[in-house]
C-alpha positions as MATLAB code, in Angstrom:
seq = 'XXXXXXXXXXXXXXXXXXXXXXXXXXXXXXXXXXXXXXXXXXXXXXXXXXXXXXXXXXXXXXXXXXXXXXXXXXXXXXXXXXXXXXXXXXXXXXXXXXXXXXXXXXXXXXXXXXXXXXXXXXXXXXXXXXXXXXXXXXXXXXXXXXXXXXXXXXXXXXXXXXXXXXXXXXXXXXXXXXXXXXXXXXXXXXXXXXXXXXXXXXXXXXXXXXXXXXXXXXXXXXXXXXXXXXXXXXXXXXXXXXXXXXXXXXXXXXXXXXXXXXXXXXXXXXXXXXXXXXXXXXXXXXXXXXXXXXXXXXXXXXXXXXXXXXXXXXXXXX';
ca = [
     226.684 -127.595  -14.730;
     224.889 -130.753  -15.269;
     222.136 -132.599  -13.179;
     223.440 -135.004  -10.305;
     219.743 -135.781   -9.660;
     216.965 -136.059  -11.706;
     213.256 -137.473  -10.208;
     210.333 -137.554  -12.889;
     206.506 -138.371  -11.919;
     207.345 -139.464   -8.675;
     204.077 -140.709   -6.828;
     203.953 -142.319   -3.522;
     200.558 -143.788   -2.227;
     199.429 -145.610    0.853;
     196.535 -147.645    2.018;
     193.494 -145.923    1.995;
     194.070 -143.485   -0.925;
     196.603 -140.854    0.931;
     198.841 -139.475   -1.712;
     202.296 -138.223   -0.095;
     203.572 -137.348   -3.206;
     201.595 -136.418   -6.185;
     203.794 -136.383   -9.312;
     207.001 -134.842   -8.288;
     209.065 -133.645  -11.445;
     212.667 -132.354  -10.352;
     216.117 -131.541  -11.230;
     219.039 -131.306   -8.974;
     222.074 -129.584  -10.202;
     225.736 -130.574   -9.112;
     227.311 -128.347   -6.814;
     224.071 -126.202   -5.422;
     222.158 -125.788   -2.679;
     218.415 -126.847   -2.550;
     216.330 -125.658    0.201;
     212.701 -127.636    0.227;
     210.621 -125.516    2.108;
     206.480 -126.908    3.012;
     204.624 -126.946    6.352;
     204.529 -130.229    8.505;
     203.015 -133.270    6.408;
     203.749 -131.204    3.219;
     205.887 -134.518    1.926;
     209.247 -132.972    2.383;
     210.523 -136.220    4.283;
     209.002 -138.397    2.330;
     210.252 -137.392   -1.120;
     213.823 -137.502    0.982;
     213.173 -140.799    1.809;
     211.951 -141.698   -1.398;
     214.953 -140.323   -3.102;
     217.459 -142.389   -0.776;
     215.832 -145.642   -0.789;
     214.003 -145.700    2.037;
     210.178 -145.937    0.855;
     209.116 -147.170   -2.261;
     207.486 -144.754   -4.604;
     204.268 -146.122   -6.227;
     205.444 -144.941   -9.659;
     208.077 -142.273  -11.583;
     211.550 -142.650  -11.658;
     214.742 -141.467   -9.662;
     217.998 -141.304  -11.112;
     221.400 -140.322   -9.326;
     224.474 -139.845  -10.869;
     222.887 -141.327  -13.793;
     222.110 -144.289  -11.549;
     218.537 -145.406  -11.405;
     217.975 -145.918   -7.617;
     215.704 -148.809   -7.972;
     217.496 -150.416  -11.128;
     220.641 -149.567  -10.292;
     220.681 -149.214   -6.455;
     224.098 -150.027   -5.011;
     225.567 -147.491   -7.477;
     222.800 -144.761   -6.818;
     223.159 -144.829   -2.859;
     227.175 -144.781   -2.422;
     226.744 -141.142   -4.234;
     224.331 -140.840   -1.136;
     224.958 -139.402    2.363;
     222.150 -138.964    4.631;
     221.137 -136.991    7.727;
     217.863 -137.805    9.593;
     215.784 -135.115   11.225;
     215.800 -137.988   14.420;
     219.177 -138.615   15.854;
     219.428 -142.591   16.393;
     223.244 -143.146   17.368;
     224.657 -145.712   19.974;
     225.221 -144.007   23.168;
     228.124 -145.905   24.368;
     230.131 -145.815   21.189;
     233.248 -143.477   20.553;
     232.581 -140.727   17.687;
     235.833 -141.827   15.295;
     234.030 -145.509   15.847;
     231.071 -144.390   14.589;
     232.464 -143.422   11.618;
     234.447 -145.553   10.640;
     231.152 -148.219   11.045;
     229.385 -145.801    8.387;
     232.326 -145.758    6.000;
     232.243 -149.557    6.297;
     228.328 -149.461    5.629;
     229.027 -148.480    1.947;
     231.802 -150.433    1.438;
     234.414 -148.365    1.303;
     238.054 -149.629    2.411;
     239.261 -148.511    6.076;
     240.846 -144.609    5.793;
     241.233 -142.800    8.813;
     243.099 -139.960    6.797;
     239.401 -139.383    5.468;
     237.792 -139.755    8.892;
     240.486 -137.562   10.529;
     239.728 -134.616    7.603;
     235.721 -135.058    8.356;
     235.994 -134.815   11.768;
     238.452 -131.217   11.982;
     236.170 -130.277    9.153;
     233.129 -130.594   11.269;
     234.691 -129.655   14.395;
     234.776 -132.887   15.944;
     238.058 -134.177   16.200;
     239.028 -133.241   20.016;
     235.859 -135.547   20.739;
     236.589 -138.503   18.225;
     237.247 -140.544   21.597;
     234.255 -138.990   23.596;
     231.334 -141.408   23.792;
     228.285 -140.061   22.026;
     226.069 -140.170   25.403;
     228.970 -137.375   26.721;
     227.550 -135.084   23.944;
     225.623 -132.497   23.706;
     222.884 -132.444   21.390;
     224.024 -129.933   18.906;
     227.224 -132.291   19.277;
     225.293 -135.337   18.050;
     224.358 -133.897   14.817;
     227.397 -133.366   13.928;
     228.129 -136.706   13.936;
     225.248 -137.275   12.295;
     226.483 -135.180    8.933;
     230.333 -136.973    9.338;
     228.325 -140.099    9.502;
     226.975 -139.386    6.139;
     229.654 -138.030    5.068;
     231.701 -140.840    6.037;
     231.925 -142.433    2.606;
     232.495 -139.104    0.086;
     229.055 -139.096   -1.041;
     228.417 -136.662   -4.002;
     224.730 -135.464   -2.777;
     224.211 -134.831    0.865;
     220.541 -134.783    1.934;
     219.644 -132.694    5.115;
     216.627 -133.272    6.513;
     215.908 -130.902    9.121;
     220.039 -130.272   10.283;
     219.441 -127.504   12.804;
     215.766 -128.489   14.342;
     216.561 -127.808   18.493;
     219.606 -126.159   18.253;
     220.080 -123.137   19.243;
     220.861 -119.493   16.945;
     224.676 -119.587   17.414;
     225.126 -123.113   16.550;
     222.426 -122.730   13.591;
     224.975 -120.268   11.852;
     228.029 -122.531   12.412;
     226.149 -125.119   10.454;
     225.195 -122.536    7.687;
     229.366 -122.626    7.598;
     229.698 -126.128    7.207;
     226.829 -126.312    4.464;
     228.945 -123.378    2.609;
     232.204 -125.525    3.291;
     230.346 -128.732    1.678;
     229.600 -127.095   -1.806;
     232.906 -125.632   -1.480;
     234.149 -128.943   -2.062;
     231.689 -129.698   -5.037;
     229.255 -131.808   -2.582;
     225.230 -131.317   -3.925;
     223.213 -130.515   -0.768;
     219.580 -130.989   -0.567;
     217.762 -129.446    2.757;
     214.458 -129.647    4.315;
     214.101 -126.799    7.031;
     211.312 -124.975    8.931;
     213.776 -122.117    9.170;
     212.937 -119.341    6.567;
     216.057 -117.748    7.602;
     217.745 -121.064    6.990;
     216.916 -121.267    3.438;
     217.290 -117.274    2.629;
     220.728 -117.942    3.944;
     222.521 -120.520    2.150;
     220.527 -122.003   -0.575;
     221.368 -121.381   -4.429;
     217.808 -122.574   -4.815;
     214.196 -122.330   -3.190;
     211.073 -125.143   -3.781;
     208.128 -124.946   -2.368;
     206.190 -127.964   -1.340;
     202.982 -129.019    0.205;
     199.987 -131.593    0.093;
     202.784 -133.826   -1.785;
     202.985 -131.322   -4.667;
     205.843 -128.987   -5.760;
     204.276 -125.562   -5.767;
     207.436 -123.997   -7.386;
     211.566 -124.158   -7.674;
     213.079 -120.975   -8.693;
     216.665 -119.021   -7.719;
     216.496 -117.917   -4.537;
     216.798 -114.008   -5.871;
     214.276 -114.445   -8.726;
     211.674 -115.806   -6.514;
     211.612 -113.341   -4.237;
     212.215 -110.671   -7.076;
     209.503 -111.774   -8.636;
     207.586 -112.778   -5.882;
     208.602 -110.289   -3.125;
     206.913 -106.712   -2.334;
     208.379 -103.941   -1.198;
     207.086 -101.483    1.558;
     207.826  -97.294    2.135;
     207.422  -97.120    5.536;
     206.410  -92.743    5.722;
     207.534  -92.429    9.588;
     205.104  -89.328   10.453;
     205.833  -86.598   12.807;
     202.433  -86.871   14.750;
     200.223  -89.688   15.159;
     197.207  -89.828   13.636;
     194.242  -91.735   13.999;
     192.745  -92.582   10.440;
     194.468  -92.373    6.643;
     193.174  -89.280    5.479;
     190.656  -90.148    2.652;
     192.387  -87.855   -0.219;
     195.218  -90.327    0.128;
     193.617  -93.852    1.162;
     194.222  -96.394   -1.072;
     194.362 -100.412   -0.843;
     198.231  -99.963   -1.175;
     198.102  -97.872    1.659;
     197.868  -99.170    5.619;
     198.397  -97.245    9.009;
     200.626  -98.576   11.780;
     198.663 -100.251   14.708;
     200.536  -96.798   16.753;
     199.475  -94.287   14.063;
     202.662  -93.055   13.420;
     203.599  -94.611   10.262;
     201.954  -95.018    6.588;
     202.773  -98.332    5.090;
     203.030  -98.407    1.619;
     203.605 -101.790   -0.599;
     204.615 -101.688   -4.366;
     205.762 -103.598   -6.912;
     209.327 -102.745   -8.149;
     208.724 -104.500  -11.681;
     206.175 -101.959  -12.539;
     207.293  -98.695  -14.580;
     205.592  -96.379  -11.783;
     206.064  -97.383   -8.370;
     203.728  -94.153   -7.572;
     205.714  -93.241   -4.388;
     205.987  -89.655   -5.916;
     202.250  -88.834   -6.183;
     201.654  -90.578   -3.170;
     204.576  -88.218   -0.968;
     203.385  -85.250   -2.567;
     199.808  -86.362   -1.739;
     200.681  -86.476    2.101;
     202.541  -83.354    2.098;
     199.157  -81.619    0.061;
     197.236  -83.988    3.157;
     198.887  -81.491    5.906;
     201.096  -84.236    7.238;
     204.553  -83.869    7.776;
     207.611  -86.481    6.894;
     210.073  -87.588    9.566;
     211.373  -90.128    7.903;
     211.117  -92.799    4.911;
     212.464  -96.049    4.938;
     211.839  -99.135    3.223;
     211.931 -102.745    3.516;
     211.756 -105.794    1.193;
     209.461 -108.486    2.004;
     211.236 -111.856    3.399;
     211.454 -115.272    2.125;
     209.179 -115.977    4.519;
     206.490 -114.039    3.757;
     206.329 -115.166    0.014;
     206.523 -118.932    1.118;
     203.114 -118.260    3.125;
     201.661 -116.437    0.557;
     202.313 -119.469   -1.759;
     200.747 -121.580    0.842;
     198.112 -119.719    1.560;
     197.437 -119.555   -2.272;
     197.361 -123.973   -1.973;
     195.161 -123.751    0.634;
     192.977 -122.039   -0.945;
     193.127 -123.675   -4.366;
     192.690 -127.189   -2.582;
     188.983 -125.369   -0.732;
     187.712 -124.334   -3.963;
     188.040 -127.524   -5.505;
     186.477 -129.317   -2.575;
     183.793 -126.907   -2.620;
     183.362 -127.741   -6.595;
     183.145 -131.199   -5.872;
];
């Protein structure tokens, strides 16, 4: 599988010294999902943008396809397809009209076989003569991914795709994601949805103040990354951890009902043996054990939190 994208040193700079983008290094392979993942102002959009030819990076170098996208532009951006986290369509216009209009955009010759296919594929086809004001707004993004897929684009960039829609018609677009790399399409996504990303993506990075923390499998991240817990449901509440078995690995539920353990599976002793027999020794008794692994979610704000903190100490050095 070889890389359909490939961004080295990117840097993107404004008036006034704000760095968006601090020396992005990154390779996209064909056919996979990439989730970006990075709190608000964390330069998810604008390495997007930056990528498709909207801004102009201050230095580095983006390549599509093997197409430079400043060199080589026209090439680079018909492998493109773009969806905006703002939806900016004409109200009055019919959906199959609005397509087309993108397909004509890039250039490519008049093919409603291709529009038709795009527009069952997304669902869209009993509306194609609906105006886009009759809509709703779950509705309007799909047009927005058939208008960027209007042309066959070989890397689809989603910036945002389910912000303000609601659970049901989050998962249906998880379905059309899958569908897309089904048919070979690389898909690139920005989301605030944890779930979003633990869901469909091949791929996790993390980003934030305009550097890329991390990009990693989705499973080895949070293998590596992730914690597990042994939740020992107790019989009786009680009101403190009993000090033969306290421990910094060891936490009581806010009801007292419940010991929370968290270990690392990597190491060669998790010690959840010493620490049951240490309860039952303790007096307590066991109604049940369960345990849980720790979410994508909660590794993504430990990685932030670890930024955050990297960025005060070397203010505070300064």
């Amino acid at each position: 599988m070889h890389n359909i994208v490939e961004i080295n040193n990117l840097k993107k700079s404004y008036k006034g010294g704000f760095e968006a983008l601090k020396g992005i290094n990154l390779t996209i392979r064909q056919g996979e999902i990439l989730a970006l993942l990075g709190p608000n102002g964390a330069g998810k959009t604008t390495l997007i943008s930056t990528i498709c030819g909207i801004t102009t990076a201050t230095s580095g170098t983006v390549s599509v396809g093997g197409h430079d996208t400043v060199k080589d532009y026209r090439a680079a951006r018909k492998l493109i397809g773009l969806v905006p986290q703002e939806i900016h369509l004409e109200p009055f216009e019919k959906v199959i009209n609005t397509v087309r209009f993108s397909r004509g955009l890039f250039g490519a010759g008049s093919d409603d076989a291709v529009i038709e296919k795009i527009l069952r594929q997304l669902s869209l086809w009993d509306k194609k003569d609906s105006q886009i004001r009759a809509l709703s707004g779950g509705m309007k993004r799909r047009v927005l991914i058939a208008k960027a897929l209007a042309h066959n684009p070989r890397v689809l960039f989603l910036d945002e795709p389910t912000a303000g829609v609601d659970v049901e018609l989050r998962k249906d677009m998880w379905q059309i994601v899958a569908g897309l790399k089904a048919d070979g399409v690389t898909i690139i996504l920005t989301t605030h949805y944890i779930e979003e990303a633990e869901a469909i993506a091949d791929r996790v990075g993390v980003i934030t103040k305009g550097e890329l923390m991390l990009v990693e499998e989705k499973d080895t991240l949070m293998a590596r990354m992730g914690q597990k817990e042994l939740e020992v449901q107790l019989s009786e509440p009680i009101s403190a951890v009993p000090d033969a078995i306290a421990s910094d690995a060891l936490r009581l539920s806010a009801d007292g009902t419940a010991l929370i353990y968290t270990y690392d599976t990597r190491k060669e002793r998790t010690g959840i043996t010493s620490l049951l027999a240490k309860v039952s020794e303790a007096g307590l008794v066991l109604r049940d054990v369960v345990t849980r692994q720790s979410s994508l979610e909660e590794v993504f704000v430990n990685l932030v939190h670890k930024a955050d903190e990297k960025t005060s100490q070397s203010e505070d050095a300064a």
